[in-house]
VOBA-1610 file (N, C-alpha, C; in pm, whole numbers, padded with zeros to 5 digits, always signed):
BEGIN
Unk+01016+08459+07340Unk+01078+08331+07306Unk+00994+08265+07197Unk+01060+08242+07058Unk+00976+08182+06982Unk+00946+08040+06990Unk+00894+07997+06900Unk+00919+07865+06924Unk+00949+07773+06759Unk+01075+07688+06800Unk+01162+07613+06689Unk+01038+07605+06602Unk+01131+07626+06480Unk+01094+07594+06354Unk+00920+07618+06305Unk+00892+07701+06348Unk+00712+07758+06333Unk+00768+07832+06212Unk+00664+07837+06109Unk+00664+07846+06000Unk+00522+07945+05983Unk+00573+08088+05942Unk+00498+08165+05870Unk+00406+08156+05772Unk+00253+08206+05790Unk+00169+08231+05689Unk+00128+08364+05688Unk+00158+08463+05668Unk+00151+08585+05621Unk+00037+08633+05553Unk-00082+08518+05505Unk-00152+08547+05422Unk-00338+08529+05520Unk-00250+08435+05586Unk-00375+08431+05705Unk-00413+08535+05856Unk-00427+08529+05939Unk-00501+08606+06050Unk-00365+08636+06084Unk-00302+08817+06051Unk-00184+08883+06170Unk-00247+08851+06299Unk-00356+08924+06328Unk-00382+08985+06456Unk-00412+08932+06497Unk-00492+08776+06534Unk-00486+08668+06589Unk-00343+08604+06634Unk-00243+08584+06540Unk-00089+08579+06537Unk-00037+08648+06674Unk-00057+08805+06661Unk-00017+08916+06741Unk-00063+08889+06886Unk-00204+08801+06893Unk-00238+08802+07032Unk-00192+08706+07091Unk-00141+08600+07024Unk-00082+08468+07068Unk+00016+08488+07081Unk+00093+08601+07014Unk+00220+08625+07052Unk+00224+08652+07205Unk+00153+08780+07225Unk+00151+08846+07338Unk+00082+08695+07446Unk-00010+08672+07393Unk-00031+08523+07537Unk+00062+08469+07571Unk+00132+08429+07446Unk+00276+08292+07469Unk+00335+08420+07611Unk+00415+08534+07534Unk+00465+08611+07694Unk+00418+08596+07814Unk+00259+08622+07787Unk+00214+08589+07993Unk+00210+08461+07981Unk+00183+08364+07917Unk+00244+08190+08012Unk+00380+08194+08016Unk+00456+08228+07936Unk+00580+08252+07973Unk+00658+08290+08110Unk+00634+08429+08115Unk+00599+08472+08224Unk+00531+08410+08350Unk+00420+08316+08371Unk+00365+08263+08457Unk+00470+08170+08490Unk+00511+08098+08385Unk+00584+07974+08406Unk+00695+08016+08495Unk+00776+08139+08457Unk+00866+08160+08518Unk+00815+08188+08677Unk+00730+08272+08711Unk+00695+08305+08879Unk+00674+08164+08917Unk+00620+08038+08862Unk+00621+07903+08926Unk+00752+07898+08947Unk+00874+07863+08853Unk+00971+07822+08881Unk+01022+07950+09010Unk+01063+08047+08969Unk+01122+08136+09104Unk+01038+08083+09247Unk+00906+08075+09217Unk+00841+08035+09362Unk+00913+07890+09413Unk+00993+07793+09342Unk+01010+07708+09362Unk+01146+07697+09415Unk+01255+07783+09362Unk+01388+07796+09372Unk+01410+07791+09527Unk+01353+07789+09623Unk+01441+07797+09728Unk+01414+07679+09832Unk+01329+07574+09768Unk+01291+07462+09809Unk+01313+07341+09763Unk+01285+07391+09594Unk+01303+07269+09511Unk+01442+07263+09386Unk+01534+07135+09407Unk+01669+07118+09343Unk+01638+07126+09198Unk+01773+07227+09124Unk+01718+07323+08980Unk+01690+07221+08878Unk+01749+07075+08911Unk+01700+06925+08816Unk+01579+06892+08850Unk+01528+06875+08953Unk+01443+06862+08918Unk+01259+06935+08914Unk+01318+07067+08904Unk+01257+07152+08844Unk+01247+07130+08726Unk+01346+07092+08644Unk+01348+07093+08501Unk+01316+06993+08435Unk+01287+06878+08535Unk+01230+06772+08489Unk+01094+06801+08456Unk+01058+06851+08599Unk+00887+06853+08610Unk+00812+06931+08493Unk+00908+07059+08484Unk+00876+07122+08375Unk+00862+07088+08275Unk+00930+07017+08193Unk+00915+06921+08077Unk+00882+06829+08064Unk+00845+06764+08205Unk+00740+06649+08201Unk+00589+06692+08135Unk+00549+06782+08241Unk+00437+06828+08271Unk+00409+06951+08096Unk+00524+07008+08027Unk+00496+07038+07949Unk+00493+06942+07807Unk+00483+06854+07816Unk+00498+06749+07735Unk+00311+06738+07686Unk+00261+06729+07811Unk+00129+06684+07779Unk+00024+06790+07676Unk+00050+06934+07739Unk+00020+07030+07569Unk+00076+06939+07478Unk+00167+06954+07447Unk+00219+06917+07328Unk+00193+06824+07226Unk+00219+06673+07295Unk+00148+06568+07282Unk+00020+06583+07185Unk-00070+06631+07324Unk-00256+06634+07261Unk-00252+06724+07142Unk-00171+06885+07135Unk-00173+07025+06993Unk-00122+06840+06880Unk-00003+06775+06879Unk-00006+06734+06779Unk-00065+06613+06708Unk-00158+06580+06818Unk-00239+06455+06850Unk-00368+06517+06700Unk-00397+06657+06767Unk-00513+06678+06722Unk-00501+06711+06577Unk-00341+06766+06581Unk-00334+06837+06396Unk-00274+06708+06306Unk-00262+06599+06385Unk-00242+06447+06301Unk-00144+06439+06269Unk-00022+06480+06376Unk+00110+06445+06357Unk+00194+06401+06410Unk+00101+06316+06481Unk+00208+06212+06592Unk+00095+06060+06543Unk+00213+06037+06500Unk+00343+06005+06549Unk+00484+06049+06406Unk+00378+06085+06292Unk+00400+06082+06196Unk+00514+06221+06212Unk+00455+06317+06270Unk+00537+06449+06256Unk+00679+06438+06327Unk+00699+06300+06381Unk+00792+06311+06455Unk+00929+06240+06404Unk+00865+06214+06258Unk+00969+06174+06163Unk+01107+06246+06182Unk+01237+06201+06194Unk+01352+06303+06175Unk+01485+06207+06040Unk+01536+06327+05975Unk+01628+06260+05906Unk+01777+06286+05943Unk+01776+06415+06095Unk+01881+06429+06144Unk+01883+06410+06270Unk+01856+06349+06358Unk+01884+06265+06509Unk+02027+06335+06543Unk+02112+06388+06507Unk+02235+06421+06586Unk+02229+06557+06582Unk+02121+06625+06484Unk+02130+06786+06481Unk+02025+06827+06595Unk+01909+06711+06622Unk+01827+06748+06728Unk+01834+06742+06836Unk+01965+06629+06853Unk+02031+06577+07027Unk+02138+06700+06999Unk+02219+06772+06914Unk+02269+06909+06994Unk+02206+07049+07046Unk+02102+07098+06953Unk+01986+07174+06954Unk+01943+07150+07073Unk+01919+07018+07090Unk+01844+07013+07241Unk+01912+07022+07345Unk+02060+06947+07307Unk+02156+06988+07442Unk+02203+07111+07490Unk+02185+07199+07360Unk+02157+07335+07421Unk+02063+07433+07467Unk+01959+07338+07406Unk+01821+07415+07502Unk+01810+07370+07621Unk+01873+07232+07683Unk+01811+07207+07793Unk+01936+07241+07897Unk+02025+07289+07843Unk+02149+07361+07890Unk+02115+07493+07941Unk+02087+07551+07809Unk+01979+07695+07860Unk+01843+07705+07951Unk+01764+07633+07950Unk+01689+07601+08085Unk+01779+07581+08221Unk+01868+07494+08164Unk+01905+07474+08343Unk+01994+07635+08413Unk+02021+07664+08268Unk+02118+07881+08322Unk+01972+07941+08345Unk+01910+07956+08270Unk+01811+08052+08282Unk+01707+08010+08433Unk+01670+07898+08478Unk+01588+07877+08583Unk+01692+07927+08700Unk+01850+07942+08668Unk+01912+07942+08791Unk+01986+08089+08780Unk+01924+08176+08680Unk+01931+08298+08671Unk+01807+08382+08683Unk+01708+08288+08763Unk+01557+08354+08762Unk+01559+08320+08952Unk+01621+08211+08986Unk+01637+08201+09153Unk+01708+08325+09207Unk+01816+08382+09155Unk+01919+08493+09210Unk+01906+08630+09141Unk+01804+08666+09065Unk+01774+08749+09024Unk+01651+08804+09023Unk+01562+08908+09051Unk+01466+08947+09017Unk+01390+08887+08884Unk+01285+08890+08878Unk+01191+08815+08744Unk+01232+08909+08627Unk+01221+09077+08626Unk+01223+09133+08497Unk+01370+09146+08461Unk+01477+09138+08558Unk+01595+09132+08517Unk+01640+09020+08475Unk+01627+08872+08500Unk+01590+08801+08442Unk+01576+08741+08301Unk+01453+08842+08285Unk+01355+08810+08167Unk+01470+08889+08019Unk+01512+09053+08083Unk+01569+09125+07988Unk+01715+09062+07959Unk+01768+08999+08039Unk+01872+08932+07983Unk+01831+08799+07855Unk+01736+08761+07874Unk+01704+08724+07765Unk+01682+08765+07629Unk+01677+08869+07665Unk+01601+08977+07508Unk+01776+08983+07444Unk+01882+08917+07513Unk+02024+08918+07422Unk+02028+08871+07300Unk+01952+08729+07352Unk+01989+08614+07244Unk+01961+08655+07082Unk+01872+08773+07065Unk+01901+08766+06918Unk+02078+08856+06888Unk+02120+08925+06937Unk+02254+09036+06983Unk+02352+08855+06981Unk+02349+08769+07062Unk+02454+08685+07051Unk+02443+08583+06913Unk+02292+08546+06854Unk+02231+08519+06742Unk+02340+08581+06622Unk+02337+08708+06630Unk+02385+08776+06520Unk+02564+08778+06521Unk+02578+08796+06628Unk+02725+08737+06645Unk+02795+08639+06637Unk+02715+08539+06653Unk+02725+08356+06635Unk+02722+08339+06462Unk+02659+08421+06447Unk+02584+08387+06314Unk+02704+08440+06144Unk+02787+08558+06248Unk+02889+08553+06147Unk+03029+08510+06163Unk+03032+08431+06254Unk+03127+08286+06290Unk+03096+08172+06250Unk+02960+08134+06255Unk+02929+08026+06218Unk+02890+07938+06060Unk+02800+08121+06043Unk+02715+08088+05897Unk+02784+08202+05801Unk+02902+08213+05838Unk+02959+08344+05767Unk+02869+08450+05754Unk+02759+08497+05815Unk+02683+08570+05780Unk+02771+08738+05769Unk+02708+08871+05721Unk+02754+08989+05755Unk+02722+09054+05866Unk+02842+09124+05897Unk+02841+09183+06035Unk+02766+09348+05999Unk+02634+09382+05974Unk+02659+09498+05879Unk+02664+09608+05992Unk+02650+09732+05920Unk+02609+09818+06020Unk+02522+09845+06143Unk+02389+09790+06097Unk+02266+09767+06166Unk+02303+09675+06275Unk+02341+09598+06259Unk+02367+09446+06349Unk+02483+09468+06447Unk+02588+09582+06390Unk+02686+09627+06458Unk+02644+09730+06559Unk+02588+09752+06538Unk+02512+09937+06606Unk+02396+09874+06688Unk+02357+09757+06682Unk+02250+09719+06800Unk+02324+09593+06908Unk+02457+09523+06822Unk+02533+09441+06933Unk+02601+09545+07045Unk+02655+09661+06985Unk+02699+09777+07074Unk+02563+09839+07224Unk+02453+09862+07121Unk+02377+09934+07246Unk+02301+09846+07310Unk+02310+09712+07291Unk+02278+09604+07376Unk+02343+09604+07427Unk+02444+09585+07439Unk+02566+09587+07566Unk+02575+09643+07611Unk+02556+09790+07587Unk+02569+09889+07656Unk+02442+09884+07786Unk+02324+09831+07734Unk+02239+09828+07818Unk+02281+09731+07927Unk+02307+09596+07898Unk+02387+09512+07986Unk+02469+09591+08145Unk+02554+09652+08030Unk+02718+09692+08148Unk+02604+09846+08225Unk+02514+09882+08185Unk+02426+09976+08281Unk+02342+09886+08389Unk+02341+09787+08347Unk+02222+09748+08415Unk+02321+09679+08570Unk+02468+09642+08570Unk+02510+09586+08698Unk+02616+09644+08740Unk+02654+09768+08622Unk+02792+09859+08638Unk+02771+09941+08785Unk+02647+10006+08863Unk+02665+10068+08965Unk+02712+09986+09051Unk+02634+09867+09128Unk+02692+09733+09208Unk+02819+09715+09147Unk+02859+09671+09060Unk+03034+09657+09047Unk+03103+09755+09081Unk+03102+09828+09045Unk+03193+09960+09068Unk+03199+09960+09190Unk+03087+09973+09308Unk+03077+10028+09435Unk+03100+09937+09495Unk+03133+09762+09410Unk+03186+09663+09556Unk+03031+09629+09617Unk+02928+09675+09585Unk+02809+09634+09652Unk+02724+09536+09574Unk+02797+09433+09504Unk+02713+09349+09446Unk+02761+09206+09505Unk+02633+09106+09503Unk+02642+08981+09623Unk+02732+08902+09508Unk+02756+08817+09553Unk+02822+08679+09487Unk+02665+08627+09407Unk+02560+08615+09521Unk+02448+08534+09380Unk+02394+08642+09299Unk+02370+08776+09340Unk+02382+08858+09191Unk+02424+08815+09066Unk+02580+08839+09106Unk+02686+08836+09018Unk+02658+08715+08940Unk+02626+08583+09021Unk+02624+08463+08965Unk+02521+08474+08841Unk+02370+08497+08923Unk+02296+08564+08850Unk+02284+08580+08672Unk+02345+08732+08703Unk+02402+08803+08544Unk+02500+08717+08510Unk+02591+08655+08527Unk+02653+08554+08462Unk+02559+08434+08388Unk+02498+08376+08480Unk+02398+08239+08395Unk+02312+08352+08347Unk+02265+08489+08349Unk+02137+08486+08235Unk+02245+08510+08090Unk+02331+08592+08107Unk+02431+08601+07960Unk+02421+08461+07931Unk+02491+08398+08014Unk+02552+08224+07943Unk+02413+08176+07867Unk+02316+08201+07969Unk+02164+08175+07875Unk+02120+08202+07731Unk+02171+08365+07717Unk+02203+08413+07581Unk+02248+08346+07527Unk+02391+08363+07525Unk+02467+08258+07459Unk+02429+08085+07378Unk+02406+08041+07486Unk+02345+07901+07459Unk+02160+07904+07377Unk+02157+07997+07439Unk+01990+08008+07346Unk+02055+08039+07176Unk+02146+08182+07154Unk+02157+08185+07030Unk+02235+08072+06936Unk+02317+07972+07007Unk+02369+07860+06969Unk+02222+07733+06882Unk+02192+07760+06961Unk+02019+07683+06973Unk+01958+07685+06904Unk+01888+07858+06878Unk+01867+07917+06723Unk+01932+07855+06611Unk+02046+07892+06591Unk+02137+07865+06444Unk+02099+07708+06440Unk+02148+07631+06514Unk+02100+07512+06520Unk+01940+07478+06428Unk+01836+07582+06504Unk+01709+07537+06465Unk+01690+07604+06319Unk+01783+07704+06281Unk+01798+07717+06150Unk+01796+07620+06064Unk+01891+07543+06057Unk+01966+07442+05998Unk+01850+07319+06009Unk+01820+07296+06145Unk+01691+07166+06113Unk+01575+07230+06034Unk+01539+07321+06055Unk+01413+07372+06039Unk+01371+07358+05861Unk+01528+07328+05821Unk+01510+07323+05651Unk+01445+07158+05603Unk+01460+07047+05670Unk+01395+06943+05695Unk+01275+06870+05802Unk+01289+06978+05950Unk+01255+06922+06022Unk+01066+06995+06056Unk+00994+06911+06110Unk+00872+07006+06132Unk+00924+07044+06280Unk+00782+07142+06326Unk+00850+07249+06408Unk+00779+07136+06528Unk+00704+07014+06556Unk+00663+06966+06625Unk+00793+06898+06659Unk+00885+06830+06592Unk+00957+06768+06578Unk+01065+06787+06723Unk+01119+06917+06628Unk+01197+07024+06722Unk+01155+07064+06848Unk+01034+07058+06886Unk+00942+07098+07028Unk+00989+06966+07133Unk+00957+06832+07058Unk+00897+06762+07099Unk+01050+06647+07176Unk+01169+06679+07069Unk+01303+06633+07155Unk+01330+06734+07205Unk+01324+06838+07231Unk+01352+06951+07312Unk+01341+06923+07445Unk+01209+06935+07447Unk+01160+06857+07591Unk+01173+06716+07653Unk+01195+06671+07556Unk+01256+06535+07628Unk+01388+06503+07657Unk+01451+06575+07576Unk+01612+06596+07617Unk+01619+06683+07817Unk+01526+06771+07766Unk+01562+06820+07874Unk+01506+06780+08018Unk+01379+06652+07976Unk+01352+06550+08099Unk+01430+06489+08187Unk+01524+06427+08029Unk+01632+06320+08079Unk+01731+06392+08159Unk+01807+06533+08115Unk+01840+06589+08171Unk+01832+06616+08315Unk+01744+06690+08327Unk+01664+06731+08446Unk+01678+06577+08565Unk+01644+06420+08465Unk+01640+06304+08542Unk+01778+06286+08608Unk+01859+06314+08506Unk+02018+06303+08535Unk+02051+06336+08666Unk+01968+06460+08755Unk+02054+06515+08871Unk+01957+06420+08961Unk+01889+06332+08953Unk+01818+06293+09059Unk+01943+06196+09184Unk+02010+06151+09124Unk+02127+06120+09233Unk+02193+06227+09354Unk+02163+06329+09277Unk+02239+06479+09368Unk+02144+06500+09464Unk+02016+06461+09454Unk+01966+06482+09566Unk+01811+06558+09580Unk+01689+06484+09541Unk+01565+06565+09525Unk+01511+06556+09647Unk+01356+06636+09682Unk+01321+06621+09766Unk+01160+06593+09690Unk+01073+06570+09806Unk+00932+06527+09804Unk+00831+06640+09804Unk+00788+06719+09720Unk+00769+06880+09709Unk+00604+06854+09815Unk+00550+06969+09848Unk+00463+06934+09940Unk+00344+06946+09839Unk+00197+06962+09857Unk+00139+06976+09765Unk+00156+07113+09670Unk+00137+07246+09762Unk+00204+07331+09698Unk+00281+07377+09612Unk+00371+07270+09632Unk+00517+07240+09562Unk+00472+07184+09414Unk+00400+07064+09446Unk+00390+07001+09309Unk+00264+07070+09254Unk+00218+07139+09278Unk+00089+07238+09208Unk+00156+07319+09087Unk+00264+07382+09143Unk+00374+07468+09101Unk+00442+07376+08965Unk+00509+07269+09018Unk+00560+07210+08924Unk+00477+07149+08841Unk+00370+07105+08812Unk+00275+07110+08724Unk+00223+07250+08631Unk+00229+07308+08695Unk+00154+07451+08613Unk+00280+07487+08550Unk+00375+07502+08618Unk+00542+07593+08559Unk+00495+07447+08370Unk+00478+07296+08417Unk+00530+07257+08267Unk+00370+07322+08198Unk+00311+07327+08249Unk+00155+07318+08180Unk+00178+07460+08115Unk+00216+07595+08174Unk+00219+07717+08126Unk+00301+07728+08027Unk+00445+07632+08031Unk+00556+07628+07942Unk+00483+07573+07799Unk+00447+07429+07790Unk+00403+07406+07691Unk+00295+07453+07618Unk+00199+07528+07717Unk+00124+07588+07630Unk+00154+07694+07565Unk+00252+07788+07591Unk+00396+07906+07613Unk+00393+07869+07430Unk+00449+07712+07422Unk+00498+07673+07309Unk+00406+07677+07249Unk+00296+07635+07236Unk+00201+07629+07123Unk+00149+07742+07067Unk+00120+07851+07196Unk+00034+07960+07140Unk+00145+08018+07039Unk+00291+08011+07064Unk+00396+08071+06971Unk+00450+07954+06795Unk+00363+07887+06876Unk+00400+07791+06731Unk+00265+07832+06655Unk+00149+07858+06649Unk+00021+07930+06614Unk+00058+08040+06562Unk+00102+08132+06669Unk+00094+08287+06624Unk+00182+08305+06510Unk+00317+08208+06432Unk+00393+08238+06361Unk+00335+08177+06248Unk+00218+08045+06285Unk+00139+08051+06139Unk+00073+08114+06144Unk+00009+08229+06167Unk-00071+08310+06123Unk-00011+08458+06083Unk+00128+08506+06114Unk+00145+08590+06082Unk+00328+08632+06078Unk+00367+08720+06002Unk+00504+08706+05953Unk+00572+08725+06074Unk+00699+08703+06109Unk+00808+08713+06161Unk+00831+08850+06218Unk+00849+08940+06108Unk+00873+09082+06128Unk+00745+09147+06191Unk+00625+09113+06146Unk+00458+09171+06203Unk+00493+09131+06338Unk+00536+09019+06412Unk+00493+08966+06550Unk+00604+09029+06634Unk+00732+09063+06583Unk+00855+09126+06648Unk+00792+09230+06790Unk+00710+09343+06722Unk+00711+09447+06857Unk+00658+09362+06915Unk+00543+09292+06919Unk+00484+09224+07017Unk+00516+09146+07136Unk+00691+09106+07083Unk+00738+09052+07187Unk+00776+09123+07320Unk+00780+09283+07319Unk+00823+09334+07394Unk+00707+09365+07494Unk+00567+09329+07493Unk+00513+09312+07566Unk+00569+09228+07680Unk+00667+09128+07668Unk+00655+09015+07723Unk+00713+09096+07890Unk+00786+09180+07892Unk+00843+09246+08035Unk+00752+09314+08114Unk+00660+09336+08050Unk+00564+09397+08149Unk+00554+09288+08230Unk+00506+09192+08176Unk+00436+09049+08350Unk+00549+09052+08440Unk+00674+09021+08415Unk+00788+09000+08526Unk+00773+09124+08616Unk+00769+09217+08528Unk+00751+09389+08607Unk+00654+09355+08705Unk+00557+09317+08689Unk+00446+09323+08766Unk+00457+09223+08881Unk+00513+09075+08788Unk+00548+08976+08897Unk+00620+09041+08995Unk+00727+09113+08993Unk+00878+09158+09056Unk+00775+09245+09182Unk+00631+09356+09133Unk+00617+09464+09237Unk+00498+09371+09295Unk+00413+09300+09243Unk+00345+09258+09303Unk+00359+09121+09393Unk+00395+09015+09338Unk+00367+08878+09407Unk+00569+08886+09482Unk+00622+08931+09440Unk+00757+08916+09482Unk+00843+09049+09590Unk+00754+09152+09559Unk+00766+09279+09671Unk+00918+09328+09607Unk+00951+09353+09493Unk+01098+09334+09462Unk+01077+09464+09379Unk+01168+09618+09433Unk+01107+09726+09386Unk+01230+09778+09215Unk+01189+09809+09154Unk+01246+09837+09062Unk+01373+09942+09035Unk+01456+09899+08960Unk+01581+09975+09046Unk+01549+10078+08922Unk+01614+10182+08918Unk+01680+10304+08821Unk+01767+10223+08743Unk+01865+10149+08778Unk+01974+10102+08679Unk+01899+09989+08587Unk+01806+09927+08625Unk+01701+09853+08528Unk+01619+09956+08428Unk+01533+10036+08490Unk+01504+10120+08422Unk+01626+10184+08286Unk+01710+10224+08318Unk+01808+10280+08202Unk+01808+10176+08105Unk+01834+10046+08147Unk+01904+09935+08072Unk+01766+09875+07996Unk+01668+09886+08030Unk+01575+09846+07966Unk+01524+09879+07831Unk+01545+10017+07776Unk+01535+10074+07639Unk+01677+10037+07565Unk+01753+10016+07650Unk+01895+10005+07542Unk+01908+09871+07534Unk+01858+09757+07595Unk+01815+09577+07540Unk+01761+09600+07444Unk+01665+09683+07472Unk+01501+09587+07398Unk+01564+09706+07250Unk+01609+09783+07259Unk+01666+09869+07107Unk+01764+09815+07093Unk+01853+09755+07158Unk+01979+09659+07074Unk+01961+09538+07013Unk+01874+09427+07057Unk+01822+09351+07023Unk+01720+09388+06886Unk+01598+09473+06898Unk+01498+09513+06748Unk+01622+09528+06658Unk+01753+09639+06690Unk+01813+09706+06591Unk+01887+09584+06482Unk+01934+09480+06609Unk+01994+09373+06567Unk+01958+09279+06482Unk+01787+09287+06491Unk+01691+09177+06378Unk+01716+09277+06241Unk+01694+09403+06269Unk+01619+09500+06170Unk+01781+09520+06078Unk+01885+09531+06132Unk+02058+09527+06092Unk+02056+09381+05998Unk+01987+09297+05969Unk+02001+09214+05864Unk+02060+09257+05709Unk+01981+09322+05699Unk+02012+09388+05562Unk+02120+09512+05576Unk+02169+09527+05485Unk+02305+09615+05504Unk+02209+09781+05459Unk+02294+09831+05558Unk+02252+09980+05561Unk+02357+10088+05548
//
C-alpha cells in the first residue's frame, strides 16, 4: 500500500527506499493482526475511528518536524480531497471487515487487485489504453481470484461470512483503485502530507458516525490494540511516504511483494489458520497479474 501523493527521488538512497518499503509491509501487516484481534469484540466504526485517531499522532509530529504543518496543509481543492477520502475511508471500513471473515493472507492478496481495478478504472475514467500488457495481467489476476474461492463455490461448501468476506475484499479493490485515480489528479497540486492528513480524518469522522449503532468500552487489552493498530498504521504511512523519496516507483515495486509473507506467518502462527492449496495456486497468479498490470503501461 503506497502512500498518496509521495513523490520520487531517484537520485537519492534506493536501498534505504527498498527497506522502508519492506517495513511500511510489516506495520502494515501488524496493524492488520491488531484489527483482526479486535473483530470479534470491537464494532467495525469504531475500530476505524481508533485507528485514525491514534494514527494521526505519527503523522502530525513526521510533519511537525519537516515544517509543514500547518503550512503543508494548504489545499486548493477541498472537494477532490473530501472524495479521495470518502473513498479511502470507505475502503477501510470493506477491508477491516474483509480481514474479520477472512484469514489475514487472503485478505491481504485481495488487495494486491487494486492496481488490476486501477488499470481498468483508468481507461473509463482517464481514457487511458487498455494495451496488451494491462490486458494479459487484468485476465491472470482474475484468474487467480476465481482459483482462490472457485473450489468452496462449486462444492456448496463455502459459509455466508466467507463469501461476504471475498466480496468486501474485491469491493476494497475497487474503492482503493477509485482512490488512486483520485490521488492522481490531487497529487498534481496537492503535497502528499496533505492527502495523508484528510484521509485520516475523514475516516475519524467516519468511523465517529457509527457511534450511535452502538460501541462498547474495550477492556485494557482492547484499547492496547486500538492504539497500536493506529500507531502501526501511521507509521505504515510514513515509512512509505520516505521510501518513495528516496527511490523510484518501478525500483520499490518487487518489494512490495514482501508484504504477504507477515499475514502468512500471522495466519500459521498467532491465528492457527493453516494454509489452503487453493491460496497457494492463487497467490502467483495475483501477485503476476497485478506486476504484469503496472509493467502493461506501455504498449507491447
Amino acid at each position: 500500500m503506497s502512500v498518496p501523493g509521495a513523490v520520487s527521488h531517484p537520485e537519492e538512497r534506493p536501498w534505504l527506499g527498498a527497506s522502508l518499503r519492506v517495513l511500511a509491509g510489516l506495520l502494515f501487516a501488524a496493524m492488520s493482526v491488531c484489527v483482526k484481534s479486535l473483530s470479534g469484540s470491537i464494532p467495525l466504526g469504531e475500530i476505524v475511528f481508533y485507528r485514525s485517531l491514534f494514527a494521526l499522532i505519527p503523522l502530525v509530529l513526521f510533519l511537525w518536524l519537516r515544517s509543514e504543518l500547518p503550512s503543508g496543509l494548504a489545499t486548493r481543492r477541498p472537494l477532490g480531497h473530501l472524495l479521495r477520502s470518502a473513498l479511502g475511508a470507505t475502503a477501510m471500513f470493506t477491508s477491516f471487515a474483509a480481514i474479520a471473515r477472512l484469514p489475514l493472507a487472503e485478505a491481504t492478496l485481495l488487495g494486491y487487485l487494486a492496481p488490476i481495478f486501477t488499470a481498468i478504472a483508468g481507461v473509463f475514467i482517464l481514457s487511458e489504453r487498455m494495451t496488451a500488457g494491462r490486458a494479459s495481467g487484468v485476465v491472470i489476476g482474475f484468474a487467480g481470484v476465481l482459483v482462490l474461492f472457485w473450489p468452496e463455490l462449486s462444492g456448496g461448501q463455502i459459509s455466508g461470512d466467507r463469501l461476504a468476506g471475498y466480496i468486501l475484499g474485491l469491493l476494497t479493490g475497487v474503492l482503493t483503485a477509485f482512490a488512486l485515480i483520485m490521488i492522481r489528479r490531487l497529487n498534481r497540486t496537492e503535497s502528499a502530507g496533505a492527502i495523508a492528513f484528510y484521509f485520516i480524518v475523514t475516516s475519524m469522522t467516519c468511523g465517529l458516525a457509527t457511534l450511535p449503532f452502538g460501541w462498547v468500552m474495550p477492556d485494557l487489552t482492547g484499547f492496547v490494540l486500538l492504539v497500536l493498530a493506529g500507531l502501526f498504521g501511521g507509521l505504515a504511512q510514513i515509512a512509505s511516504t520516505v521510501a518513495f523519496r528516496n527511490a523510484e516507483a518501478s525500483f520499490l515495486a518487487p518489494f512490495d511483494y514482501f508484504a504477504i509473507i507477515w499475514p502468512l506467518l500471522a495466519d500459521l502462527l498467532l491465528f492457527n489458520q493453516p494454509i489452503s492449496s487453493a491460496f497457494l495456486v492463487a497467490l502467483p497468479l495475483v501477485l503476476a497479474g497485478g506486476a504484469i498490470t503496472v509493467m502493461g503501461r506501455k504498449k507491447i
